[in-house]
N, C-alpha and C positions, 0 to 999 in steps of 0.2 A: 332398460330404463336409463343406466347412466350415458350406454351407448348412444342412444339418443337425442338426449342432453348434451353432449359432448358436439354432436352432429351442428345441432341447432347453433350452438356457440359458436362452431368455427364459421357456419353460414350469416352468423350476423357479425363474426369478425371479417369476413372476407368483402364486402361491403364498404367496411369503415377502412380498410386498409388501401383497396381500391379508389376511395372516394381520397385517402390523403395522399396517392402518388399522381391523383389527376388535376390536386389542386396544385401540389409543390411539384410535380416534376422529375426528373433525372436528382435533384440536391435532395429531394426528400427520400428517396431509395437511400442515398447514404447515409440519410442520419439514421434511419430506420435500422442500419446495418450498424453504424455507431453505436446504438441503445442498447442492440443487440449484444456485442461486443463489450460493452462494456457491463452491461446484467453478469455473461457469462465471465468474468474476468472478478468482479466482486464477488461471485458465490467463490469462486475458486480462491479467493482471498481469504475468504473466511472459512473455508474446509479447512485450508492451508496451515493457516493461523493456530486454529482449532487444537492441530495435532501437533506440527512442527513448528511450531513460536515456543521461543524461551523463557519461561514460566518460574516466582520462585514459589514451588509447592511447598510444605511443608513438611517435606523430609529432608531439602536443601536447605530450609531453616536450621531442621536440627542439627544437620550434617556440619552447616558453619559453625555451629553453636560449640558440638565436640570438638572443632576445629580451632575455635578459641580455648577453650578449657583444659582440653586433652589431646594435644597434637598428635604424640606417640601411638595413642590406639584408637584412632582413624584408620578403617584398613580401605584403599580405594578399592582392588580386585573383589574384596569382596561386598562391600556393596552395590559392584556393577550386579555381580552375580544375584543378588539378593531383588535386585530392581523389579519393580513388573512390566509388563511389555506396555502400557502406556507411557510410563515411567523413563523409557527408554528412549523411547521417541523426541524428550524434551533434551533439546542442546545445554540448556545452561547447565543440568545435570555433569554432564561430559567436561563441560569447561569447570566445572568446578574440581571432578574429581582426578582430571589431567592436573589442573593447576599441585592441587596438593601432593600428588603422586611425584611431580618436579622437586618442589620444595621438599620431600621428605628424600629427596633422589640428592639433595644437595646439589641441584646444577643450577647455573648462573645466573642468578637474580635477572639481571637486565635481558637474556635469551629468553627468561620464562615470560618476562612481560611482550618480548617481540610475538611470542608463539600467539599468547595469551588475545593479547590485540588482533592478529590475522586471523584466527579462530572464532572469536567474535565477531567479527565482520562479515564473515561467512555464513554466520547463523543467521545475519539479518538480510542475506544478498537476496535470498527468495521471494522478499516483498518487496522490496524496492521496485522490480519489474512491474509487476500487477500496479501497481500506487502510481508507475508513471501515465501509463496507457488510461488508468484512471484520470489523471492530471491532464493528460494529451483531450481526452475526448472532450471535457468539460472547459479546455479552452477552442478546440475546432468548432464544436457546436454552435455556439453562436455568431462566427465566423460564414459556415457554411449554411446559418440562417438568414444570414444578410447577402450571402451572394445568390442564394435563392428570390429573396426578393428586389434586387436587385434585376435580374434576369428577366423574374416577372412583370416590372416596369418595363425595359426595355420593352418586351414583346406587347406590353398595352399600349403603349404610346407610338409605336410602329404599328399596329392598328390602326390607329387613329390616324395615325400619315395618311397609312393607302385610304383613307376614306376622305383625305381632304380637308379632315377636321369635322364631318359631319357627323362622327359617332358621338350618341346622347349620354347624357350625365349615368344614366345604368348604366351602360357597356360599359363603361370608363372603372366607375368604383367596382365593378365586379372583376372588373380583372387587377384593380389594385388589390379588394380583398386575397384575391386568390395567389396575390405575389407574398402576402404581407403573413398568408401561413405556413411557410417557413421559418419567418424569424423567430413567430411564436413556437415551433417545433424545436427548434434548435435552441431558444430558452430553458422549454420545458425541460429540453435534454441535461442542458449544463449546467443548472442551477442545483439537481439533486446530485450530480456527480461531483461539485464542485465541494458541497458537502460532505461528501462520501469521501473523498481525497483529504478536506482538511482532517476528520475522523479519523481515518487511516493510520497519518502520519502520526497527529497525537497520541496513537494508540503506540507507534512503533517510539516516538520518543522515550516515551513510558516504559516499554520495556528495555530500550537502548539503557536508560538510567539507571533500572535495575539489576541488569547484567552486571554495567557499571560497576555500582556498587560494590555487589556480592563478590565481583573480582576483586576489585579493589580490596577485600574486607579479608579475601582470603589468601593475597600476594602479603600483605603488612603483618602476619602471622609466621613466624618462623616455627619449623617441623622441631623445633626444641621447647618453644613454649616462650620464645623472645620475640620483641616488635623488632619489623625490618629495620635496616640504617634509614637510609631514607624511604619517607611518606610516599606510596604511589600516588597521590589524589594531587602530587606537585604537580605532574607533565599536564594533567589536565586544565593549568591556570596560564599555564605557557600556549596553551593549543588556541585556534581559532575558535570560534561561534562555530556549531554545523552549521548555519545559513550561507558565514563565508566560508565553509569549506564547496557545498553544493556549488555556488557561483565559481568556485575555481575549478571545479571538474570533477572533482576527489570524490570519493565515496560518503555519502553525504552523511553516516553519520559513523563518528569517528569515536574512538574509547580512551577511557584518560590511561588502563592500564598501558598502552603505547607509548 
């Protein structure tokens, strides 16, 4: 039965897939391949996410929490060991109990922030990739809508040459319609992706913030139970906007423990 059904599906999708590379052409195979690419790119986004995004659960709550109160008996070795295996998976985890493991190590304030900074940037490099190709398709798409139809004027109105001008007002609009469903494909494409991109990043600032934070919260804590000399959340008023970091090349989103 499901067999079946499955059958019949793909024969009334073969059809409709068929009927849009006859109206669009060689530019509608790629957007086609675009969508594709791009569906497969957003699931992997959100597996990704799912497991390997920097998260604060709340055992990293509590974890700060003895961190402010009771530096001394914080033991980082063994809460690694203590962790569960989902648990494990999460970076901020790691950046947190590196950080502390430093601080209670007494080594150099400002090395622990360099570490601190390249560490976190690292946790977020894995979606930056995915988010761009995101960003890329949902601006090509409508791009490669218009030189689609574009294309298909030409070849309507060259028509109408070789005939001297004799072809009737039908031949004419059908071969504009059939230019003008590209642009509409390449819409349809960009508009949801464009979405999905701004989503994304919102999603990744949001975490960028709270890494942030939670670093920041756990550098300002000395392994004695004293506030650092100096505030980390300074270097952060001195830094750029991330919009102008993206525009200069730099890794687009930047941490203030740096």
């Amino acid at each position: 039965m499901s067999d079946t059904a499955a059958l019949a599906s793909s024969e009334s999708l073969n059809p409709l897939l068929a009927r849009l590379l006859e109206m669009g052409g060689p530019v509608m195979i790629v957007l086609i391949a675009l969508a594709a690419i791009g569906a497969i790119t957003f699931v992997y986004l959100i597996l990704t996410g799912t497991l390997y995004a920097p998260r604060l659960s709340g055992r990293i709550k509590a974890l700060v929490a003895d961190w402010q109160q009771a530096p001394d008996r914080v033991r980082p070795d063994d809460l690694r060991r203590q962790a569960g295996r989902y648990a494990r998976l999460n970076p901020l985890l790691h950046l947190v109990l590196d950080t502390i493991e430093a601080r209670q190590q007494g080594r150099d304030l400002q090395q622990i922030r360099t570490t601190v900074a390249r560490d976190a940037q690292q946790a977020l490099e894995p979606f930056e990739a995915p988010l761009k190709i995101i960003e890329v398709i949902a601006a090509l798409a409508p791009l490669l809508g218009l030189l689609g139809t574009v294309m298909g004027m030409m070849e309507a109105f060259s028509a109408m040459a070789a005939t001297e001008g004799r072809a009737n007002a039908s031949q004419l609009s059908g071969g504009i319609y059939e230019a003008l469903t590209t642009t509409a494909a390449g819409l349809v494409i960009a508009i949801p992706f464009a979405a999905l991109a701004a989503w994304v990043e919102f999603r990744l600032r949001r975490i960028h913030k709270t890494v942030n934070a939670t670093l920041v919260t756990v550098l300002n804590q000395d392994h004695t139970g004293a506030r650092a000399d100096a505030p980390a959340a300074e270097p952060a008023q001195a830094k750029p906007d991330p919009s102008e970091i993206r525009h200069q090349g730099r890794p687009r989103f930047a941490h203030a423990t740096g």
